[in-house]
Residue, then its C-alpha position, 0 to 999 in steps of 0.5 A: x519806451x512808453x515813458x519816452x513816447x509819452x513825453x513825445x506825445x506832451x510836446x504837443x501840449x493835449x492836441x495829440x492823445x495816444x490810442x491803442x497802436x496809434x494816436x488821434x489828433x484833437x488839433x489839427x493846427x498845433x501839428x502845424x507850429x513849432x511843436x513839430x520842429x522840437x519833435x523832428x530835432x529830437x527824432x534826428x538828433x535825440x537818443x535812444x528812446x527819445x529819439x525813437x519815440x519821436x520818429x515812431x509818434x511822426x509816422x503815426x502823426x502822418x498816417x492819421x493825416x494822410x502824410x503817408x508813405x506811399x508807392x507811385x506806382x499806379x501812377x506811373x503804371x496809369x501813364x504807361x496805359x495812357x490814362x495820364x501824361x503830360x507832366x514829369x515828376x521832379x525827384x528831389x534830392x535832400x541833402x543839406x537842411x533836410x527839414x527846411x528844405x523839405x517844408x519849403x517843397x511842401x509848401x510849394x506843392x501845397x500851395x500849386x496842389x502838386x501831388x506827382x513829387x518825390x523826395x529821395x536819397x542816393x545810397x552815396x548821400x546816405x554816407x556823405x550827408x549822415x542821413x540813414x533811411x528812417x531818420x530821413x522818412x522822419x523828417x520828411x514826414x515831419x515837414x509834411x505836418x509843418x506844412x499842412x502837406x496831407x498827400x501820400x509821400x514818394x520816398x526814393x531810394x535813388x541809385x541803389x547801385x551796385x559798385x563796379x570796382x567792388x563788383x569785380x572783387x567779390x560779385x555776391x558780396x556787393x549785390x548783397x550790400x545793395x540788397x541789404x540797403x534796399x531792405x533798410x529803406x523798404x523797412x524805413x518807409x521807401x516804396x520806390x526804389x531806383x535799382x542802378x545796375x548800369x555800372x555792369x553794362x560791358x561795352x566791350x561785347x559785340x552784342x547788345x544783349x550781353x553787353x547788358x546782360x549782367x545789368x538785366x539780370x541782377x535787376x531782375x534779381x534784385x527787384x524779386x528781392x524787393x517784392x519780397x520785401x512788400x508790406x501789405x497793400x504795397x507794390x514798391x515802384x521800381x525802376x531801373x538803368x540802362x545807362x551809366x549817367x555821365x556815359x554814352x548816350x543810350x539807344x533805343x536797341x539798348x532799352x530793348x536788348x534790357x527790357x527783353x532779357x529783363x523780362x525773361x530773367x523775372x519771369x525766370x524768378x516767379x513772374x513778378x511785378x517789374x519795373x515802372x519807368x527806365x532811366x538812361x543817359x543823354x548827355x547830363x553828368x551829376x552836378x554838372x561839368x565844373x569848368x575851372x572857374x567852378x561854374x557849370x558847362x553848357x549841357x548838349x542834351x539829346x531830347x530826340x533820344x530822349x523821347x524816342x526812349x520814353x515812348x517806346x518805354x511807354x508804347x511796347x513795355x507799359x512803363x511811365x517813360x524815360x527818366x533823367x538823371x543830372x537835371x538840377x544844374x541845367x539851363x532855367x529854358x530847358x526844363x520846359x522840354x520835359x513834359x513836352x516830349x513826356x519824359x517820366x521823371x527827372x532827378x534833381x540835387x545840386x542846385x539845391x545844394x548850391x542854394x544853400x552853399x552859396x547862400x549870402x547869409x551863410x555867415x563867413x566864418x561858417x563858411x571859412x570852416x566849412x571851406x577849411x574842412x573840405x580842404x583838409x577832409x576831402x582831398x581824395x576828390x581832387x583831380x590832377x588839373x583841378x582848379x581849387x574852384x572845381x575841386x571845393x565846388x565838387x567836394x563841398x558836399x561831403x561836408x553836409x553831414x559833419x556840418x548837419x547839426x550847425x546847419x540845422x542850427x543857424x538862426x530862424x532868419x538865416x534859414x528862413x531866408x535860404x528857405x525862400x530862395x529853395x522855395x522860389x526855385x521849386x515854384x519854377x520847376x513844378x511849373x515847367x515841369x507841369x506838376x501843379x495840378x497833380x494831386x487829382x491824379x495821385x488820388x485817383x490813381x495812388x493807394x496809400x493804406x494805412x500802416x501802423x510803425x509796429x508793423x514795419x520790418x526794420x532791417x536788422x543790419x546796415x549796408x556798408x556806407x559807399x560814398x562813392x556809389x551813385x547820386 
């Protein structure tokens, strides 16, 4: 391994020395070139030693910059008091050309001085995008340096969710896979994390409270596992759902049915530090409703219920607000409406995905393949009564990670162009959701101490892949 962290070290030709536990960086500007484009494809498509050298040399390289893996939670805790508002935290999902996607959001928030952004990963896009917790804090460390990006780094665990067909099954048995998972992304470098027990919501009680019952209590559950698992000087940011996305709208009664028995079932287990924001449903679905041409249906959003569920999140149980899932494939006049009824956050994937997709510099013949693929690998996504259009739209993305690699390698001008476009529609949503501006906020409010790789805990098992978990 030193020999391999040496040549790691060499790639920046003398701008970076090794020091005991760590490094220091005597040219700032080189971490900006093309050396770090070396050191992330060897982090990600390396091996062995030199790979591990490689994301081991990129945490340090982030922790000497301030490209820190951090929590947001005094933020979010900050507007739950008030202190701040007025803005909506985009969560991004990267999943295809993670590393230019990634430098084009850092671009976008360097240059806007956006510091209330995260960049998270679901555990379905965990399997599908071949992208595990340390290979993605690597990267998007990596696309920090590159960008000259020195802001703490909100790195998500989205829908850390429990299945509900392999719940029924074996109930210890999947919450542990979800345990298992978070210990992997706390381990890795994720200090947030989205705890989806909502698939546990039983409609068929007459009351509220039973009705989530089993989602409050596993959430309290699992997020006395995530305390335990705090390295020093951290609280992970945790938030939870009280409605399945894509399902019934949710209430206020309900946020108050989980929140009150939420409480309790924690305090149960040692009073610990609970969740920082509430996801819930109001009419979006993940990558939208396909209609049969393959384009997006019109989305009848609640924003009524929307606000009326953030502030009393914010009001009468000190949260940052409401957040809202299925977001990216809205109309380009809805995002404005966000901050304006202070919603906290709102999670953002497959418009990026298309963006990259529908690409017109896409070569044809990758696309051909990329098409073929998905016809002949994901036919367990077809629906009776889909179209081919709506099935290829919704398949698609379980090529990324077989197609990572030819992605990653397409011509400097092909991504360069994708990479624009990516740009141009970040610099449209940090503006509606008035995120530019927000770093102020995250140094005033965000603690990002410094942490050497050594004393990270890496999980020493995986969860098993689920595909078919939340996005």
């Amino acid at each position: 391994m030193a020999d391999a962290t040496r040549r790691a070290v060499d790639i920046y030709g003398g701008a970076v020395h090794l020091v005991p536990g760590g490094v220091t960086v005597r040219d700032a500007a080189r971490l900006r070139s093309d050396a770090t484009d070396r050191l992330v494809w060897q982090a990600v498509f390396g091996e062995g030693d030199d790979r591990e050298a490689a994301r081991w040399l990129l945490w340090e390289l982030g922790q000497v910059t301030g490209a820190r893996p951090a929590s947001i939670n005094g933020l979010y805790l900050a507007r739950g008091r008030g202190d701040v508002g007025g803005f909506t935290v985009p969560a991004m999902n990267v999943r295809a050309m993670a590393y230019d996607t990634a430098r084009a959001i850092f671009r976008t928030a360097r240059k806007g001085k956006a510091g209330a952004i995260i960049l998270e990963i679901a555990r379905s896009e965990i399997a599908y995008t071949e992208q595990r917790p340390a290979e993605y804090v690597a990267v998007l460390i990596g696309a920090a340096l590159r960008e000259g990006y020195t802001l703490p780094l909100f790195i998500q665990g989205d829908h850390c969710q429990v299945n509900h067909k392999k719940y029924q099954a074996d109930p210890e048995g999947e919450v542990g896979e979800v345990k298992k998972l978070i210990a992997e992304e706390v381990g890795a470098g994720f200090y947030n994390i989205d705890v989806d027990t909502s698939t546990l919501v039983d409609l068929s009680q007459a009351m509220l409270e039973e009705q989530q019952r089993a989602n409050y209590e596993r959430a309290a559950e699992i997020t006395a596992f995530i305390r335990g698992l705090e390295p020093e000087g951290v609280t992970v940011s945790v938030g939870a759902e009280i409605g399945e996305v894509g399902m019934k709208n949710s209430t206020v009664e309900e946020l108050h049915a989980f929140m009150q028995g939420y409480n309790r079932s924690l305090a149960g287990l040692g009073g610990h530090e609970g969740i920082s924001k509430i996801s819930v449903q109001t009419g979006t679905s993940h990558g939208g409703v396909v209609l049969p041409d393959g384009s997006i249906a019109d989305v009848k959003l609640d924003l009524e219920a929307l606000a009326a569920l953030s502030r009393v999140a914010r009001e009468d149980y000190g949260m940052a607000g409401a957040v809202q899932h299925g977001a990216s494939t809205l109309p380009s006049n809805a995002f404005g409406n966000f901050p304006r009824i202070e919603t906290a956050e709102i999670h953002l994937a497959t418009n990026f995905q298309n963006i990259v997709f529908d690409h017109p510099r896409i070569p044809a013949a990758l696309r051909d393949r990329l098409r073929a693929w998905v016809d002949e690998n994901a036919v367990g996504e077809r629906k009776g009564g889909d179209t081919n259009e709506q099935f290829y739209y919704k398949a698609r993305k379980k090529a990324i990670g077989p197609f990572k690699r030819e992605l990653w390698s397409l011509p400097e001008e092909i991504r360069a162009a994708i990479a624009a476009d990516l740009e141009r529609t970040f610099a449209f949503l940090f503006e509606q959701l008035n995120v530019n501006g927000t770093e102020d906020h995250v140094n005033r409010f965000v603690q990002a101490p410094m942490q050497h790789h050594a004393a990270l805990k890496p999980a020493l098992v995986t969860a098993v892949d689920d595909a078919e978990a939340g996005e």
